[in-house]
C-alpha positions as CSV (number, residue, x, y, z in Angstrom):
1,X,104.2,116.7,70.2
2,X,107.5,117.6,68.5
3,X,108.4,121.1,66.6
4,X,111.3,123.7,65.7
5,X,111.7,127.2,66.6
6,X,113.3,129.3,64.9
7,X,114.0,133.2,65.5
8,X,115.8,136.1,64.1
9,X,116.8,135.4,60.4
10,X,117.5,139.2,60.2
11,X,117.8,138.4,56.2
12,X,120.4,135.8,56.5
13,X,118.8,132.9,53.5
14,X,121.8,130.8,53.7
15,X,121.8,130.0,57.4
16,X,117.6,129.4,57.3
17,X,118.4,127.2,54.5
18,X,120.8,124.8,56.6
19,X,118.3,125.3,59.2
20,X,115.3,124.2,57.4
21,X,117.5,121.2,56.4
22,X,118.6,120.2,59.6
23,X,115.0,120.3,60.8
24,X,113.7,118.0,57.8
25,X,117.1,116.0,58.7
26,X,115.1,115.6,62.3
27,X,112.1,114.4,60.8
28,X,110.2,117.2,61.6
29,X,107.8,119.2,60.0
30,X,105.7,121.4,62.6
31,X,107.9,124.8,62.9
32,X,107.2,128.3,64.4
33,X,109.1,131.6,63.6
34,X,109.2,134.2,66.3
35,X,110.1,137.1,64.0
36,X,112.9,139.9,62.8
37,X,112.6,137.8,59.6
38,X,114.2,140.6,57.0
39,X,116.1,143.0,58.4
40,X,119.9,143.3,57.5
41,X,122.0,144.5,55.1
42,X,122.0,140.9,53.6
43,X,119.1,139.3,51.3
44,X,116.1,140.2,52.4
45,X,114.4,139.1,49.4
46,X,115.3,135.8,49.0
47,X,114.3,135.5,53.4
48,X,111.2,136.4,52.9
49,X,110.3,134.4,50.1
50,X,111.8,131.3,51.6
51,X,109.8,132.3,54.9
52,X,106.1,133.0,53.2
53,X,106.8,129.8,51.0
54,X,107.4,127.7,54.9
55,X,104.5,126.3,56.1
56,X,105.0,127.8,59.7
57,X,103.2,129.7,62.6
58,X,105.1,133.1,62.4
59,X,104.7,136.1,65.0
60,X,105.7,139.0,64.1
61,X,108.8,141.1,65.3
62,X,110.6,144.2,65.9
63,X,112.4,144.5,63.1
64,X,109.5,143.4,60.8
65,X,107.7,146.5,63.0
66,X,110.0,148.5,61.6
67,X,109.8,147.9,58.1
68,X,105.8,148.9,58.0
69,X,105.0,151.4,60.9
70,X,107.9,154.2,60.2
71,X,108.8,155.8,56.7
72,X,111.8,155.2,54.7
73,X,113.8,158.0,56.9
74,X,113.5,156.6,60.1
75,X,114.5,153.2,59.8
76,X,117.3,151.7,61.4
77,X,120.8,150.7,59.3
78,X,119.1,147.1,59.6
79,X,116.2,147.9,58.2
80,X,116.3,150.5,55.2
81,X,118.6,147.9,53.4
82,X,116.2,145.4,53.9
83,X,113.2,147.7,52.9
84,X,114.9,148.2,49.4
85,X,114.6,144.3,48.2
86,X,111.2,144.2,49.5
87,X,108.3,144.4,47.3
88,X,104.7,145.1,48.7
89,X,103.8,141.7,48.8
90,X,106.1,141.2,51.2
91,X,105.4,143.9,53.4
92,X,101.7,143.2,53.4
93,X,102.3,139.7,54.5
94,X,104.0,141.5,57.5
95,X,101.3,143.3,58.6
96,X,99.1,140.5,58.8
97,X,101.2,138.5,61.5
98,X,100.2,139.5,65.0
99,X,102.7,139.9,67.5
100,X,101.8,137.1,69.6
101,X,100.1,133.9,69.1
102,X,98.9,130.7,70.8
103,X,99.9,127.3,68.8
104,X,98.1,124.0,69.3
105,X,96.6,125.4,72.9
106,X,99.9,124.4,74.5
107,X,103.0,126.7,73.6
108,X,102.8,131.2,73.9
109,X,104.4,132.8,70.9
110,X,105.9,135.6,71.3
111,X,109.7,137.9,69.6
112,X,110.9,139.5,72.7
113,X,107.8,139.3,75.7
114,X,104.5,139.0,75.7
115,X,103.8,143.1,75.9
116,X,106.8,144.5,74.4
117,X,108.6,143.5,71.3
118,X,112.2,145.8,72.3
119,X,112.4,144.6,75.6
120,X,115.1,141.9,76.7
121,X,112.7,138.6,78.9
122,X,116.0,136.4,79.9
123,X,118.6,138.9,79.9
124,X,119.1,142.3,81.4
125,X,122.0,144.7,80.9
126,X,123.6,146.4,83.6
127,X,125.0,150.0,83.5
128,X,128.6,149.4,82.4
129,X,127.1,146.8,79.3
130,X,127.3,143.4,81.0
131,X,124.6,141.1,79.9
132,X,123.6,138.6,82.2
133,X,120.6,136.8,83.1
134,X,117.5,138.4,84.4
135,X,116.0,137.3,87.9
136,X,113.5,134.7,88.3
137,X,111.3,137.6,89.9
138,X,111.6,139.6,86.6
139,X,110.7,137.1,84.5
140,X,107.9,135.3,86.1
141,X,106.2,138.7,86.0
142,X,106.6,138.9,82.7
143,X,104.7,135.9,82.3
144,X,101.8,136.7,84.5
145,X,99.0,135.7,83.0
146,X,100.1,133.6,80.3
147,X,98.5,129.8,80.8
148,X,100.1,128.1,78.3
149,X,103.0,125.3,79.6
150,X,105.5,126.3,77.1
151,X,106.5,130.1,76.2
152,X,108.7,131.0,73.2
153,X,110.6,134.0,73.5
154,X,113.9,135.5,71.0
155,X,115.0,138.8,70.5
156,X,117.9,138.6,72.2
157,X,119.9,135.8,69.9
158,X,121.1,134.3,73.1
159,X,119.6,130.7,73.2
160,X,118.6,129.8,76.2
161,X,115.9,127.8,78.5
162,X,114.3,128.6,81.8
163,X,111.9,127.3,84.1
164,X,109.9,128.9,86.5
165,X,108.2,128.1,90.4
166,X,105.5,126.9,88.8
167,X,106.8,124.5,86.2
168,X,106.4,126.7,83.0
169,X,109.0,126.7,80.5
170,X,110.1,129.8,78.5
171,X,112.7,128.9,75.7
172,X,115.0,131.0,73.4
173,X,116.2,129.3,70.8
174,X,119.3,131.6,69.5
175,X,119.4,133.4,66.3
176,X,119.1,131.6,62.6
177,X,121.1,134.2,61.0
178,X,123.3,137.0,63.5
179,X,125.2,135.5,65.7
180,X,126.3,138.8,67.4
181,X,125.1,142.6,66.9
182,X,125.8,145.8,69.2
183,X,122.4,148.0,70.8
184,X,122.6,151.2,72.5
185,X,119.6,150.8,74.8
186,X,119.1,150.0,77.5
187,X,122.5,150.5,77.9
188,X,125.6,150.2,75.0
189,X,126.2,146.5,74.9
190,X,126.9,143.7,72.5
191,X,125.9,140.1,72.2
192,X,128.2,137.6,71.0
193,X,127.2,134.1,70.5
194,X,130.7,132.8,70.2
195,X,130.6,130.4,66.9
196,X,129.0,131.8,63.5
197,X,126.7,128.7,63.3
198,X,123.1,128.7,62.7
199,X,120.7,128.5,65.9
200,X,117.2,127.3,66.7
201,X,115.7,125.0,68.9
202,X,113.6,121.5,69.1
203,X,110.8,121.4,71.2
204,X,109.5,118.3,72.5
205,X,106.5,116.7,75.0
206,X,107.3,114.0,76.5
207,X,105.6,112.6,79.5
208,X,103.7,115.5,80.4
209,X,106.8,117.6,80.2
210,X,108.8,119.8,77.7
211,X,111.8,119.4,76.9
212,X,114.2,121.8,74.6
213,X,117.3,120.6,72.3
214,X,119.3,123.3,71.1
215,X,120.4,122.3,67.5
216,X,124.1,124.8,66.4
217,X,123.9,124.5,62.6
218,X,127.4,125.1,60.3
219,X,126.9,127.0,56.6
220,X,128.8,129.0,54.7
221,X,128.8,131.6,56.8
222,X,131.9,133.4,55.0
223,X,129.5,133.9,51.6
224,X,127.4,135.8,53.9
225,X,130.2,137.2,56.3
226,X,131.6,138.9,52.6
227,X,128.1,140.1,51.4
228,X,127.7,141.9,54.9
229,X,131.8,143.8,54.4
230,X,130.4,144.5,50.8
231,X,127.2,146.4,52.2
232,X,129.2,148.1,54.5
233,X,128.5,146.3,58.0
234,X,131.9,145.7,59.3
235,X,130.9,144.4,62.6
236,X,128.1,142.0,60.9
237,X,130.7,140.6,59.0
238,X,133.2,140.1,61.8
239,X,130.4,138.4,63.8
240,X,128.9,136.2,60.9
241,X,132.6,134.8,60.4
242,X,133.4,134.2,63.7
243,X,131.0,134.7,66.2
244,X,132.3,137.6,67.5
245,X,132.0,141.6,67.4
246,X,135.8,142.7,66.7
């Protein structure tokens, strides 16, 4: 059994283009989104068509949350952008993807964790903004009562794998399109992934046991680096072009 993962888009069509590439490249054709599809100030539209034209597994995420639960008003600088290239096709399609998911009886799908869609599994932030790892204790109890081998988590952006005492697996795979971004909660913090390239992640059973291959993807990530300074998101752009928030 061999698929990609893919998370956070957040609107970016030229880096889930290279990425949907790079996957074909691999010979695969099994692929699973774990959410924040659309939102971003860059083209939403063109995301979520390419997205809804993929045949994937998608779950649905915070961001995609927030562009059909809230009105127009109360939507983040992320999301009302986003909301304005979107027509109600789209949004329907949204609110028919659950928020987690079981695929193929082996691998739990879920954005952030399994009963929250805001809160950070792998990571935690400490009071003065350093992000580091989570402990082992705090995440296994996150995944109490999950059976599946193989859990799927984003959110975050940061790619990462982990395995727990009793052998399970939980995986990030990075972010497809925003390599860094800045969140007030639960502290003020930002998350820089250090390179602008495209993330995700190939998943793979071999033996009895899973393996993860973390796959950095190059694009033109200055085309989308300029249409983020011409919306207005300064700090997008800087970390789109470099991989950094400057």
């Amino acid at each position: 059994m061999r698929f990609a993962a893919i998370a956070d888009v957040h609107g970016n069509y030229l880096a889930l283009e290279a990425v949907i590439a790079d996957i074909r490249a691999q010979g695969i054709k099994e692929i699973v989104n774990l959410g924040d599809m659309a939102s971003g100030p860059l083209d939403a539209r063109r995301t979520m068509d390419a997205l809804i034209a993929l045949d994937a597994v998608h779950v649905l995420g915070n961001h995609d949350r927030y562009l059909i639960d809230r009105p127009l008003e109360k939507m983040g600088s992320w999301d009302r952008p986003a909301h304005a290239q979107l027509d109600k096709s789209h949004l329907d399609w949204l609110r028919a993807l659950p928020p987690t998911r079981v695929y193929c009886d082996q691998v739990f799908l879920c954005h952030a964790t399994p009963a929250h869609d805001e809160v950070y599994w792998l990571e935690t932030v400490l009071a003065d903004g350093t992000v580091c790892m989570a402990s082992l204790d705090a995440i296994e109890k996150q995944a109490e009562g999950i059976t599946q081998p193989l859990i799927l988590c984003a959110h975050t952006h940061v790619a990462r794998t982990v395995r727990l005492g009793d052998g399970r697996r939980i995986v990030n795979p990075g972010s497809v399109g925003s390599p860094g971004y800045r969140d007030t909660h639960p502290f003020p913090h930002v998350i820089e992934a250090g390179t602008p390239d495209a993330r995700y992640a190939i998943l793979e059973l071999v033996d009895g046991s899973w393996r993860a291959t973390f796959r950095h993807v190059p694009y033109d990530h200055e085309a989308m680096a300029a249409l983020a300074r011409q919306n207005g998101q300064f700090e997008l752009a800087s970390a789109l072009a470099t991989g950094w928030i400057r």
